[in-house]
N, CA, C and O atoms as a printed pandas DataFrame, in Angstrom:
     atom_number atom_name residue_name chain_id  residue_number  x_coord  y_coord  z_coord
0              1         N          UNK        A               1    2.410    0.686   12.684
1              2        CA          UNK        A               1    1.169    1.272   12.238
2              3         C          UNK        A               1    0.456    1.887   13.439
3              4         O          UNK        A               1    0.570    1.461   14.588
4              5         N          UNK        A               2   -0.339    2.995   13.044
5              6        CA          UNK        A               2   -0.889    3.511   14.098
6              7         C          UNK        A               2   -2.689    2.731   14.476
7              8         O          UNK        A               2   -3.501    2.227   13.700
8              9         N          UNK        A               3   -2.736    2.910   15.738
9             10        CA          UNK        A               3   -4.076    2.189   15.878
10            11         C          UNK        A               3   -4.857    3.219   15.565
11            12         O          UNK        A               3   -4.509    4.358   15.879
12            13         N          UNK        A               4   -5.938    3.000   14.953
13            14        CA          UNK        A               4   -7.190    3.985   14.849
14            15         C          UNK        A               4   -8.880    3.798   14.895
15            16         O          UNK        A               4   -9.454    2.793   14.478
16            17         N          UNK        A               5   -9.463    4.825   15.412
17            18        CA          UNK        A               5  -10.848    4.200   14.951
18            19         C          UNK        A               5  -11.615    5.227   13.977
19            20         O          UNK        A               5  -11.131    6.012   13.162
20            21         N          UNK        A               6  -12.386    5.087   14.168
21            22        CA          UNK        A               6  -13.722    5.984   13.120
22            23         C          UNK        A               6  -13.259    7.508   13.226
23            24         O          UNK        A               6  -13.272    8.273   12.263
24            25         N          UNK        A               7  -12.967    7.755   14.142
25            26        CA          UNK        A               7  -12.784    9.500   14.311
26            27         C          UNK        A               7  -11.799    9.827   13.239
27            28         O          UNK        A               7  -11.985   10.451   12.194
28            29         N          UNK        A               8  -10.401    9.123   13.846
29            30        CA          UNK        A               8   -9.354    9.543   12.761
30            31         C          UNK        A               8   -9.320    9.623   11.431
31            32         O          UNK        A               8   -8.772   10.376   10.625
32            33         N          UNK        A               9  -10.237    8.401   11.348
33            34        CA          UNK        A               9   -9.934    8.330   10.152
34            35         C          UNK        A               9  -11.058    9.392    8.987
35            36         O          UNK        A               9  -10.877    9.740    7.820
36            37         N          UNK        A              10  -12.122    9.634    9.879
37            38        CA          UNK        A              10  -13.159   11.094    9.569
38            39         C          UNK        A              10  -12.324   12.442   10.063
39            40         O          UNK        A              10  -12.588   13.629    9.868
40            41         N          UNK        A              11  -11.494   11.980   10.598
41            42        CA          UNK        A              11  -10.325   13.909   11.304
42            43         C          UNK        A              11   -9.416   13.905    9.750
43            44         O          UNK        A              11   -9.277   14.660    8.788
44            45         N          UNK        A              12   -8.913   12.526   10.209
45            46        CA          UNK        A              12   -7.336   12.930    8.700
46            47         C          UNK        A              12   -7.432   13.930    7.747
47            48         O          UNK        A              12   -6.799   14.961    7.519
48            49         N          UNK        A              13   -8.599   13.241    7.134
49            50        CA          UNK        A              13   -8.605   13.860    5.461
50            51         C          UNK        A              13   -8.971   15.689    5.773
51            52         O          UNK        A              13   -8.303   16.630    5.344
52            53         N          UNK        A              14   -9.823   15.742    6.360
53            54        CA          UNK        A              14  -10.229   17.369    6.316
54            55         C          UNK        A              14   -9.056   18.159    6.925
55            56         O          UNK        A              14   -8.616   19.170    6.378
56            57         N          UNK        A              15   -8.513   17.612    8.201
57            58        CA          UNK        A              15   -7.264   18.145    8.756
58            59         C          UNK        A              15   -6.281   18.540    8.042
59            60         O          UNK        A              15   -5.836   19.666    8.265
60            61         N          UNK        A              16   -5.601   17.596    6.845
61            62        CA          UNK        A              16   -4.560   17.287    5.934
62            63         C          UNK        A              16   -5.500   18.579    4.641
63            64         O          UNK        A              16   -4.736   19.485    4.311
64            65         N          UNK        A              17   -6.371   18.641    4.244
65            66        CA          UNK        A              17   -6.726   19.619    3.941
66            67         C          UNK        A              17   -6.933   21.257    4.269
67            68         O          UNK        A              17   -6.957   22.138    3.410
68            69         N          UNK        A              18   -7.074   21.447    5.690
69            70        CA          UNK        A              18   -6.911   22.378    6.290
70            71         C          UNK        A              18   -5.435   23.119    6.118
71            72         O          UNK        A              18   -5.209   24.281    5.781
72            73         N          UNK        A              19   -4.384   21.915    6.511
73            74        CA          UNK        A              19   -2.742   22.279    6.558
74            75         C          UNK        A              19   -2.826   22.541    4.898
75            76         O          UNK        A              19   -2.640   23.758    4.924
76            77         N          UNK        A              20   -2.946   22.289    3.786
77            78        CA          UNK        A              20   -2.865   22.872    2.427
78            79         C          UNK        A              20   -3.143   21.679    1.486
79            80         O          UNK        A              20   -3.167   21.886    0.273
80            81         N          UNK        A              21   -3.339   20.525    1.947
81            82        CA          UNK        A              21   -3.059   19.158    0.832
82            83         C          UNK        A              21   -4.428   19.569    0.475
83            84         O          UNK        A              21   -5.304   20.076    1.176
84            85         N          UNK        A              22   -4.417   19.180   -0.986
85            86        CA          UNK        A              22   -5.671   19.144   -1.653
86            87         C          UNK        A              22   -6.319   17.710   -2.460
87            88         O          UNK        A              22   -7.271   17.608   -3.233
88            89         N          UNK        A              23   -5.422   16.742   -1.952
89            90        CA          UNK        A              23   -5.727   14.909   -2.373
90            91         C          UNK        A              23   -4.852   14.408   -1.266
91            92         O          UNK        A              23   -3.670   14.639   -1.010
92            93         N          UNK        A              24   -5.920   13.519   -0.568
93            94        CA          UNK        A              24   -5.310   12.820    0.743
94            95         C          UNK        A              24   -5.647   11.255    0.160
95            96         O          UNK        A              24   -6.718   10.947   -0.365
96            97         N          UNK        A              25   -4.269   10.156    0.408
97            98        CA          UNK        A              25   -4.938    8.788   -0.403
98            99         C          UNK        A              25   -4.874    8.198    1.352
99           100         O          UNK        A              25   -4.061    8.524    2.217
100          101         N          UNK        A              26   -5.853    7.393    1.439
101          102        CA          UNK        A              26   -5.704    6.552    3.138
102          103         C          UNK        A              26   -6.586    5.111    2.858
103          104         O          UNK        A              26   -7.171    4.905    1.795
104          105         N          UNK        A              27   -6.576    4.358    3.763
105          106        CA          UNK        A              27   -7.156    3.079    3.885
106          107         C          UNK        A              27   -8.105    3.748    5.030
107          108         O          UNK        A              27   -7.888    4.639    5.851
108          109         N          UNK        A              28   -9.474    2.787    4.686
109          110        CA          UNK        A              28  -10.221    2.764    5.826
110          111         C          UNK        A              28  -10.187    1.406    6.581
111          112         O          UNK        A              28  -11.258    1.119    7.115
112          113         N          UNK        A              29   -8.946    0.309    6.771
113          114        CA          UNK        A              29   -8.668    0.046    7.775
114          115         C          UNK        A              29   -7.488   -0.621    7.709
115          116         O          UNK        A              29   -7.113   -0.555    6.538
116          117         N          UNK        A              30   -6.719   -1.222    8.360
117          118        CA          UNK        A              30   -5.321   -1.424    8.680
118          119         C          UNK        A              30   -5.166   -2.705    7.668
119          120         O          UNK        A              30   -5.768   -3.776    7.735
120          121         N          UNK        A              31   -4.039   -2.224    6.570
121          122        CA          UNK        A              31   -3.375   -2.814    5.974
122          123         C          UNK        A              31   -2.228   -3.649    6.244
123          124         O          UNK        A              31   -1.591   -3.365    7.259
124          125         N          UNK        A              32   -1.760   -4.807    5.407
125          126        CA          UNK        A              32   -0.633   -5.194    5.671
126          127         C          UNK        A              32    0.308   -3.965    4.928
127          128         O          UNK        A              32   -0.002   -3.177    4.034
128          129         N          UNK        A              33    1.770   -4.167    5.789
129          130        CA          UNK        A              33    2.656   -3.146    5.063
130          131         C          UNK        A              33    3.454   -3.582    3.646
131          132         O          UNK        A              33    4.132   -2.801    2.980
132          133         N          UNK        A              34    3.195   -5.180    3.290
133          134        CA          UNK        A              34    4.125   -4.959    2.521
134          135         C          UNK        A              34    2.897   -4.385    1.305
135          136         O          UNK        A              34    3.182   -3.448    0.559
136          137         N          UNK        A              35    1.540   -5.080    1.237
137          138        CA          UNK        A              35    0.353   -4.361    0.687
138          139         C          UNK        A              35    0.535   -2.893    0.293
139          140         O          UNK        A              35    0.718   -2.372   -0.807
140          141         N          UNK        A              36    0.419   -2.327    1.666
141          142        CA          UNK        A              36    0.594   -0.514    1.396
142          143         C          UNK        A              36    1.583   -0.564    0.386
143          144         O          UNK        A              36    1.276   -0.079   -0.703
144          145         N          UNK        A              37    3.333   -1.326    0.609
145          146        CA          UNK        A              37    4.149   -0.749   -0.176
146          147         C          UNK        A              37    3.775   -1.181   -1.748
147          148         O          UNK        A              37    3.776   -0.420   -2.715
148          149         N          UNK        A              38    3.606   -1.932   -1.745
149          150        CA          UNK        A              38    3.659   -2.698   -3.030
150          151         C          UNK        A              38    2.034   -1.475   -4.029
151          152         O          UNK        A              38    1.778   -1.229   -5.208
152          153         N          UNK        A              39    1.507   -1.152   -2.921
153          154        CA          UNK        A              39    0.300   -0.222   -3.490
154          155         C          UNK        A              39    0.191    0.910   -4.219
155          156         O          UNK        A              39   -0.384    1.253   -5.252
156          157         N          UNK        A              40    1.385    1.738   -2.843
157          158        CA          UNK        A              40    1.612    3.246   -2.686
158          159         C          UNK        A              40    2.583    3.272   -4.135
159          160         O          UNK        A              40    2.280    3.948   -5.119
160          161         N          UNK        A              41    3.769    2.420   -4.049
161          162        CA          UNK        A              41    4.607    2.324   -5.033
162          163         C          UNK        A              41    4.126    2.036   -6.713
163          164         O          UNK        A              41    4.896    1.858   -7.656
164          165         N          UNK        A              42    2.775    2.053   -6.747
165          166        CA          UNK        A              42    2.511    1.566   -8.276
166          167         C          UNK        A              42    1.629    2.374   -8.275
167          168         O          UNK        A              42    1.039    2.366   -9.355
168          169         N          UNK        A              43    0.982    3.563   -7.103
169          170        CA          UNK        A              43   -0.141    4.629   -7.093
170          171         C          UNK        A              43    0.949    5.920   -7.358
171          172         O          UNK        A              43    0.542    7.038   -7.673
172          173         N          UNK        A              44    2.255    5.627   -7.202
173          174        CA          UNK        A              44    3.133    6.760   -6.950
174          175         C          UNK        A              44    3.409    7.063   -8.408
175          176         O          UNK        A              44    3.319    8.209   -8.850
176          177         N          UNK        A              45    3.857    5.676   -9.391
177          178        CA          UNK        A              45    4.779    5.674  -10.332
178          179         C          UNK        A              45    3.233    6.513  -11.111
179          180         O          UNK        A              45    3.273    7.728  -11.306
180          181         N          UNK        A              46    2.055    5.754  -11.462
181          182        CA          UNK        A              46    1.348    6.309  -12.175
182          183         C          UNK        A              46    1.005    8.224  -11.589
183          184         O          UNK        A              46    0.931    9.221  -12.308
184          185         N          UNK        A              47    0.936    8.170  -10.832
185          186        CA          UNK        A              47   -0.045    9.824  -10.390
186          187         C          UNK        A              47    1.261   10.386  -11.113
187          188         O          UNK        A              47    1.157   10.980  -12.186
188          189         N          UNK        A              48    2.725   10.144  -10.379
189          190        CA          UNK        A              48    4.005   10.585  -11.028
190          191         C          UNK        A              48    3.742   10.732  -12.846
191          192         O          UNK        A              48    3.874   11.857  -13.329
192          193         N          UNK        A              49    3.522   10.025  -13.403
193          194        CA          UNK        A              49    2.928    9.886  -15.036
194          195         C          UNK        A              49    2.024   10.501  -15.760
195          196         O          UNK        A              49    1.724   10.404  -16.950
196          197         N          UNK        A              50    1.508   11.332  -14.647
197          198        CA          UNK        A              50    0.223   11.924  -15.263
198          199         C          UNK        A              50   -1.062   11.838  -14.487
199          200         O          UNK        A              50   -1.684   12.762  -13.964
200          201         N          UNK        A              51   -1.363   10.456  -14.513
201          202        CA          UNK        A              51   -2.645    9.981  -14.123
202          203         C          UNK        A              51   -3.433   11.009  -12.842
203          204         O          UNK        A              51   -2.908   11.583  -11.888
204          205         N          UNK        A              52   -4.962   10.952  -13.302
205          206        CA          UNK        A              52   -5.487   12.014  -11.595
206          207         C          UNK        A              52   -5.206   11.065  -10.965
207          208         O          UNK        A              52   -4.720   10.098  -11.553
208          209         N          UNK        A              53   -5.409   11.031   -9.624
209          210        CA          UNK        A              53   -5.541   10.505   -8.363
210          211         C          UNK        A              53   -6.129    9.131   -8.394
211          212         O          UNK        A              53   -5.525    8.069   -8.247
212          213         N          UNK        A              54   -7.760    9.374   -8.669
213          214        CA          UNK        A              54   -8.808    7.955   -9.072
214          215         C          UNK        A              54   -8.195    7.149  -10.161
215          216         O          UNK        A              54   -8.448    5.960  -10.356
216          217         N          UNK        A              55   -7.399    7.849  -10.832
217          218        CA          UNK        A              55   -7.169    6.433  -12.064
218          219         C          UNK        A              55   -5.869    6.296  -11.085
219          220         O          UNK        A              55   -5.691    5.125  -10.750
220          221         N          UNK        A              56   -4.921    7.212  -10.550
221          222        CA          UNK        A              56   -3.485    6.070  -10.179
222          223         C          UNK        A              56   -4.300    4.782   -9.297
223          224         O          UNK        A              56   -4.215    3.556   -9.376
224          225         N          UNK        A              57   -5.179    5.772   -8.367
225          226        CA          UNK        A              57   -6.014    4.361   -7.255
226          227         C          UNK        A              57   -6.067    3.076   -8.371
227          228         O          UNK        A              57   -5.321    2.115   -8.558
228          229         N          UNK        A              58   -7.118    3.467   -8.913
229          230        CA          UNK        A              58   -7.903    2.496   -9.701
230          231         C          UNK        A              58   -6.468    1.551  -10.556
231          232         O          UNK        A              58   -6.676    0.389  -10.904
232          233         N          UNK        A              59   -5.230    2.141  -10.782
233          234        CA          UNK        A              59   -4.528    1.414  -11.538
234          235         C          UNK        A              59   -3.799    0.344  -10.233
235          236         O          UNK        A              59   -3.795   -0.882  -10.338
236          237         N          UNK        A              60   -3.338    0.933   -9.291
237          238        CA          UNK        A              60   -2.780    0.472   -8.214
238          239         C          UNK        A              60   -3.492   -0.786   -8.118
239          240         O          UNK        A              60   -3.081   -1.941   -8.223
240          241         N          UNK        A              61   -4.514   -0.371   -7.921
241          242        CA          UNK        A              61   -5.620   -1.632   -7.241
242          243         C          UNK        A              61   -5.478   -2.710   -7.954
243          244         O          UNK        A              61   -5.318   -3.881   -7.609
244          245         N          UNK        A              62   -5.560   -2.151   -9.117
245          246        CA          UNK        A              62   -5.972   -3.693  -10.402
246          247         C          UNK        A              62   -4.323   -4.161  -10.168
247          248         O          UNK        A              62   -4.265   -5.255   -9.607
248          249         N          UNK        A              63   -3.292   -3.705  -10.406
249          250        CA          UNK        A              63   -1.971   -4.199  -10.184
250          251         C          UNK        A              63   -1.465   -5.064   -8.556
251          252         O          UNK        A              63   -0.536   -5.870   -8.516
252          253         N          UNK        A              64   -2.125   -4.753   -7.595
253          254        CA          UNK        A              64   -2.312   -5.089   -6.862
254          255         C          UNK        A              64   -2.924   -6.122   -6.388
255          256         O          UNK        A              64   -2.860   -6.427   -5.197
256          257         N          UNK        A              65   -3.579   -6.770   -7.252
257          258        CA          UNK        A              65   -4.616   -7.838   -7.054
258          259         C          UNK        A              65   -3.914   -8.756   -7.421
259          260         O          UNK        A              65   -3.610   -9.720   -6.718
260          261         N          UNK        A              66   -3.406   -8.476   -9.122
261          262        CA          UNK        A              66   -2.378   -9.529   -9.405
262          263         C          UNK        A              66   -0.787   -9.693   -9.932
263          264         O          UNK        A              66   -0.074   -9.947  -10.902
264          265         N          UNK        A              67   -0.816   -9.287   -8.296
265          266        CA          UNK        A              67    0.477   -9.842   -8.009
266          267         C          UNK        A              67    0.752  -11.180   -7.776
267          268         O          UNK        A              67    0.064  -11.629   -6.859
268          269         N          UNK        A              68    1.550  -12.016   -8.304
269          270        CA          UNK        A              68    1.729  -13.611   -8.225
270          271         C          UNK        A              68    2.546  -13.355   -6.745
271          272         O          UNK        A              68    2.903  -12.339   -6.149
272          273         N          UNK        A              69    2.640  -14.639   -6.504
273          274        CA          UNK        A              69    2.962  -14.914   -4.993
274          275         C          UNK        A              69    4.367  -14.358   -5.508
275          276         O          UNK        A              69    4.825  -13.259   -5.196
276          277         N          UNK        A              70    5.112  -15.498   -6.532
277          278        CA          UNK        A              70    6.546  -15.351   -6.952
278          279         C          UNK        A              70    6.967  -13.640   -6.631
279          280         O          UNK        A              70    7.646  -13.198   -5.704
280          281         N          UNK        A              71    6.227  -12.825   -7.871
281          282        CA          UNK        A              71    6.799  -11.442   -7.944
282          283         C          UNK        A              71    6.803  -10.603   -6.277
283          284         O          UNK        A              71    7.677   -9.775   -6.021
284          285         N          UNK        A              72    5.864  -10.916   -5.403
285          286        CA          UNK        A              72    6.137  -10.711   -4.272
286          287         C          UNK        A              72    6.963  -10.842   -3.232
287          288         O          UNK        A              72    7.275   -9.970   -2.422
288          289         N          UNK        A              73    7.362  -12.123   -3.283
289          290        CA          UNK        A              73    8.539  -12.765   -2.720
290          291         C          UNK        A              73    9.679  -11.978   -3.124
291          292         O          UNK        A              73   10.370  -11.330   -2.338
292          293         N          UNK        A              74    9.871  -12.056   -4.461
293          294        CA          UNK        A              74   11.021  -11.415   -4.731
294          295         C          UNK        A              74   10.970  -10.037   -4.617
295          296         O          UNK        A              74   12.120   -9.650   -4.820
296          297         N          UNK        A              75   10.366   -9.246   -4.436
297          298        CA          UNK        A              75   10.619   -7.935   -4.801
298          299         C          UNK        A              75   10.899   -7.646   -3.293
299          300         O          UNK        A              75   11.721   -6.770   -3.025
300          301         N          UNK        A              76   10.156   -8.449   -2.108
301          302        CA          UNK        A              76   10.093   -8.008   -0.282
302          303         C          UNK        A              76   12.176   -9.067   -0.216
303          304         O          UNK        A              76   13.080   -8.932    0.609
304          305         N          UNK        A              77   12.129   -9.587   -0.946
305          306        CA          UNK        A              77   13.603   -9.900   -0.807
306          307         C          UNK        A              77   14.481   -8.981   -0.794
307          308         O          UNK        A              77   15.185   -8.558    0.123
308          309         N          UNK        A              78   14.338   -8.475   -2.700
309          310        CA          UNK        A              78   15.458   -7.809   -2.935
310          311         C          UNK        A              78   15.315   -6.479   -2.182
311          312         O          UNK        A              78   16.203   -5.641   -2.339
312          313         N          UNK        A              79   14.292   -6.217   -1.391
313          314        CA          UNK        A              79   14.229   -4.832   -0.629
314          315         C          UNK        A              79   14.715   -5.025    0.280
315          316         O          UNK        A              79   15.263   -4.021    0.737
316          317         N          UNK        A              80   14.855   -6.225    1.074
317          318        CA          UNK        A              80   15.020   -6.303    2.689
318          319         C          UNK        A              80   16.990   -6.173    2.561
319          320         O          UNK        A              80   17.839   -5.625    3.263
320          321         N          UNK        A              81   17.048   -7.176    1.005
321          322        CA          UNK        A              81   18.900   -6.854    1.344
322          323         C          UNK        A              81   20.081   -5.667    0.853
323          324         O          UNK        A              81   21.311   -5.603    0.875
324          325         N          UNK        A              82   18.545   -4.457    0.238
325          326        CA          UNK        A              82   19.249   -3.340    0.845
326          327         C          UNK        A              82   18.870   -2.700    2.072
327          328         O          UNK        A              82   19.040   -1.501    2.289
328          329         N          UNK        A              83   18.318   -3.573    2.924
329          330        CA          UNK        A              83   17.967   -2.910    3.936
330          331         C          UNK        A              83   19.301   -2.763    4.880
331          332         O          UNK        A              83   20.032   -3.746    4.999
332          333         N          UNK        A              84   19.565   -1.745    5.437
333          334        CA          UNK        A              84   20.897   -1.706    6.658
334          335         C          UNK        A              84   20.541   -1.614    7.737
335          336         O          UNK        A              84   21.500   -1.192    8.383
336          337         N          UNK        A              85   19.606   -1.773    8.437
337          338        CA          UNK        A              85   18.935   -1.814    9.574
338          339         C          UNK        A              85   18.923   -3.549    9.614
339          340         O          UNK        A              85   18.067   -4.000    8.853
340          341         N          UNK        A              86   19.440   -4.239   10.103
341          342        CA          UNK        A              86   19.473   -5.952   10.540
342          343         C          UNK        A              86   18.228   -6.459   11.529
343          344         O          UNK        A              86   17.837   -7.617   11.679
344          345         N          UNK        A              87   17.702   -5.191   12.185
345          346        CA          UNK        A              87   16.312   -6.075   12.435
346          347         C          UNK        A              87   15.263   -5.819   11.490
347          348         O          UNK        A              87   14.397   -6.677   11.318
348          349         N          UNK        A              88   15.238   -4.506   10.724
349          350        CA          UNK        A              88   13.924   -3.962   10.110
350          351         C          UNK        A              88   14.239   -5.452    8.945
351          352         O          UNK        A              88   13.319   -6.207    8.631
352          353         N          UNK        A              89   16.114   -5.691    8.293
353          354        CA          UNK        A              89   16.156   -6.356    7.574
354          355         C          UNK        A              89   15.524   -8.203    7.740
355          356         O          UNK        A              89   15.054   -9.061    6.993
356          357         N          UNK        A              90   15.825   -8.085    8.945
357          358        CA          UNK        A              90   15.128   -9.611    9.440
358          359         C          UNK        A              90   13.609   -9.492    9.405
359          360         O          UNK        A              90   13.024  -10.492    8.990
360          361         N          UNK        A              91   12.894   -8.488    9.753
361          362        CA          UNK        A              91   11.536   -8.512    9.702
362          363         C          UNK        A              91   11.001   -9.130    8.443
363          364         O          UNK        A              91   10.172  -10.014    8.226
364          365         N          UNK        A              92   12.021   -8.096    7.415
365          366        CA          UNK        A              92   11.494   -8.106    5.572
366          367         C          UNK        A              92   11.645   -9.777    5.182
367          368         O          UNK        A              92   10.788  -10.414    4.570
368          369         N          UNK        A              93   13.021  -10.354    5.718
369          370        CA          UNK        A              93   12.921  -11.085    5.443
370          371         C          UNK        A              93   12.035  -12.566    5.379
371          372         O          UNK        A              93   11.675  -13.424    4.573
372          373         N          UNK        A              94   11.945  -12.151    7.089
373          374        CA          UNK        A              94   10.218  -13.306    7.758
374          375         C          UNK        A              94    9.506  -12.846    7.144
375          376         O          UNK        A              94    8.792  -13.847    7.080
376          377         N          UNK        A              95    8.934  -12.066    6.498
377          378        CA          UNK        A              95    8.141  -11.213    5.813
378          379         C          UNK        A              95    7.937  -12.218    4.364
379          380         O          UNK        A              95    6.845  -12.730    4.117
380          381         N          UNK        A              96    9.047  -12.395    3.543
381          382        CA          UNK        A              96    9.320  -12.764    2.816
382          383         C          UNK        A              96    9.146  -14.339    2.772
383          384         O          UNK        A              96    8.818  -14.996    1.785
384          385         N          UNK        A              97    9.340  -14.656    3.630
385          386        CA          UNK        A              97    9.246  -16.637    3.896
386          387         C          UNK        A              97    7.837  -16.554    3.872
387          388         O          UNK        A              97    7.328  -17.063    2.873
388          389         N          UNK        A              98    6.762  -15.855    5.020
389          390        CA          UNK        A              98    5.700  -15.900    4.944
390          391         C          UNK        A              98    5.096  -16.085    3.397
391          392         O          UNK        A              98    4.626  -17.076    2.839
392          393         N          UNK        A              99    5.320  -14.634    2.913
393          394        CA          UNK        A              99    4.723  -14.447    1.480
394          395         C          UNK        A              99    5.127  -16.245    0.648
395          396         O          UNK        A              99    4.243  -16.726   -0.061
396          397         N          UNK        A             100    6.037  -16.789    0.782
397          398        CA          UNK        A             100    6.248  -17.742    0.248
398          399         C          UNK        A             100    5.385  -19.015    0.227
399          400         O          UNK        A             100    5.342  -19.792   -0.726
400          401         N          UNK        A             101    4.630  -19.163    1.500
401          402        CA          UNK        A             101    3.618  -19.567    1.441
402          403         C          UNK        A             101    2.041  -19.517    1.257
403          404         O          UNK        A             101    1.079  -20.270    1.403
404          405         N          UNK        A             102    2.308  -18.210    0.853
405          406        CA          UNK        A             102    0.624  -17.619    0.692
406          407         C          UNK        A             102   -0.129  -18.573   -0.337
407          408         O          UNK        A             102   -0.007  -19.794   -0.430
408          409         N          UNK        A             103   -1.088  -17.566   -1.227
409          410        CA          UNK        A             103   -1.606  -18.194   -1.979
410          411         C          UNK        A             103   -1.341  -17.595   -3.387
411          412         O          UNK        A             103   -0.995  -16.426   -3.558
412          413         N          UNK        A             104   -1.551  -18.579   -4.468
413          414        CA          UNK        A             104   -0.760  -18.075   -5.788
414          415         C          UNK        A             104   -1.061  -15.995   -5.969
415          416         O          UNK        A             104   -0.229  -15.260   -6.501
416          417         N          UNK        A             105   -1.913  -15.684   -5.592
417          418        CA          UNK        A             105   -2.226  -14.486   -5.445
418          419         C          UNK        A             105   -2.807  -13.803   -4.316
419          420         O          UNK        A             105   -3.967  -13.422   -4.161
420          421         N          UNK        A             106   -1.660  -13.699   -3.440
421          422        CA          UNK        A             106   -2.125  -13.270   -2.337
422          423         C          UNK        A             106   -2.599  -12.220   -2.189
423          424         O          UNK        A             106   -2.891  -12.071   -1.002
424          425         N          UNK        A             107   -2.920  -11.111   -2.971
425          426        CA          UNK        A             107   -3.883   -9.653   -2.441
426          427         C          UNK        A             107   -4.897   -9.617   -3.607
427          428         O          UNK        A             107   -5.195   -8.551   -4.146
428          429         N          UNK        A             108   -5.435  -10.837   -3.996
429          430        CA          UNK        A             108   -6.625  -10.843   -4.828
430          431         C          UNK        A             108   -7.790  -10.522   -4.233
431          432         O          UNK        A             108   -8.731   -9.936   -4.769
432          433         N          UNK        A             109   -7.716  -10.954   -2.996
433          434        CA          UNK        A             109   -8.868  -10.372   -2.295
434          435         C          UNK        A             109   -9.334   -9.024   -2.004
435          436         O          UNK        A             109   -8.642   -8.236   -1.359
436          437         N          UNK        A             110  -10.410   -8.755   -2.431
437          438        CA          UNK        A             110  -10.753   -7.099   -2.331
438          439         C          UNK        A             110  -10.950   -6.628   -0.480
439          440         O          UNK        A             110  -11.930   -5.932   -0.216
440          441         N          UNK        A             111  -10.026   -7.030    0.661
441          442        CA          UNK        A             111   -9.626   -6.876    1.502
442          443         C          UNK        A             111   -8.130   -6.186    1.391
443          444         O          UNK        A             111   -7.798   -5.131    1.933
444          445         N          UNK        A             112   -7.610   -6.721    0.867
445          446        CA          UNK        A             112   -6.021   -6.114    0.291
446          447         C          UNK        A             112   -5.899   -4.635    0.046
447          448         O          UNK        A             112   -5.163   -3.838    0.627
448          449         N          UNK        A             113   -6.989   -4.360   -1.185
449          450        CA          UNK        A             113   -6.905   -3.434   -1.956
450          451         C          UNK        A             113   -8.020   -2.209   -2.213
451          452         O          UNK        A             113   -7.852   -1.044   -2.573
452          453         N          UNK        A             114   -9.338   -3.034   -1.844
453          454        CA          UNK        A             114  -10.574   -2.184   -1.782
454          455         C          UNK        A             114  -10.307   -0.836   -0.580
455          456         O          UNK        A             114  -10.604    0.285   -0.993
456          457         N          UNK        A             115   -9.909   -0.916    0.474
457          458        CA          UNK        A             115   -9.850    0.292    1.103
458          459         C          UNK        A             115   -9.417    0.984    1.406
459          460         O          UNK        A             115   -9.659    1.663    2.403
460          461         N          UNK        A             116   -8.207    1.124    0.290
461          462        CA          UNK        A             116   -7.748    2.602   -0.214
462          463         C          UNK        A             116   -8.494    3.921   -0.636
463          464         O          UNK        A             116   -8.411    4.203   -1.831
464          465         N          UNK        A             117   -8.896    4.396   -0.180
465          466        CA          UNK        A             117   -9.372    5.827   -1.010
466          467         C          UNK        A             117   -8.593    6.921   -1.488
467          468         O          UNK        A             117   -7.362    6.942   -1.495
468          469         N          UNK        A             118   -9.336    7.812   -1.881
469          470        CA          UNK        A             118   -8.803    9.181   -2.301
470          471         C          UNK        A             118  -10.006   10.344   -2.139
471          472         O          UNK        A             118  -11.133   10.422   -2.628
472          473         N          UNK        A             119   -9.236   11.227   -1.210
473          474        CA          UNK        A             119   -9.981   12.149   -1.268
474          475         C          UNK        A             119   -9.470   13.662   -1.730
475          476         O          UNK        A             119   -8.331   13.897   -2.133
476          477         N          UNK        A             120  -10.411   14.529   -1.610
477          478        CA          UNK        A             120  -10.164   15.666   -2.648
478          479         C          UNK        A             120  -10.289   15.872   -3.713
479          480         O          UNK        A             120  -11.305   15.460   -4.273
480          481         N          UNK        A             121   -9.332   16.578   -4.411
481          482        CA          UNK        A             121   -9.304   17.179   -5.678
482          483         C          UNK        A             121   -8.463   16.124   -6.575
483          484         O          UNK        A             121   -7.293   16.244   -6.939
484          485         N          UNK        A             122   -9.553   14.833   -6.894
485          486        CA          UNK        A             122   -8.202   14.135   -7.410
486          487         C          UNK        A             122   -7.722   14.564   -8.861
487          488         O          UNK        A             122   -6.696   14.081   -9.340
């Protein structure tokens, strides 16, 4: 992940607009990654479906919250053992033990999920 402070994250969106994007989605501050994935991937399937921008957010989020520990575990599993990279795959996997001990819903907290945005034309 990249480090950032206040600037970037006030440069991104207008910049990424400048180059031609007309909906930029970002966190205003550093996420866990399996979070992002588990986020981006259920903001992707809906916007993919139809949905504007604010409702994929808004659907992401709520899906995001409750995720059971279980469905987490498994899903950072079955990703890590198609992973072919043996360290990225060892990461997923510590990754995965961790999640095992979290809490029955580990991204219930509106830390997880609240600072995603969307900007533009959603």
């Amino acid at each position: 992940m990249l480090k950032t402070d206040m600037r970037s994250v006030l440069a991104f969106p207008p910049g990424s607009f400048c180059a031609g994007a007309t909906t930029v989605i970002g966190a205003l501050w550093k996420v866990d990654d399996v979070a992002t994935w588990l986020f981006m991937r259920t903001f992707a399937r809906e916007f993919a479906a139809g949905l504007d921008a604010s409702m994929a957010l808004r659907r992401a989020q709520s899906e995001l919250r409750g995720l059971s520990r279980e469905y987490v575990v498994q899903e950072v599993l079955q990703a890590a053992s198609a992973e072919r990279d043996v360290s990225k795959r060892e990461r997923m996997n510590a990754a995965g033990r961790w999640f095992g001990g979290a809490a029955a819903f580990p991204f219930a907290s509106p830390y997880w999920w609240a600072g995603f945005t969307v900007n533009g034309l959603a």
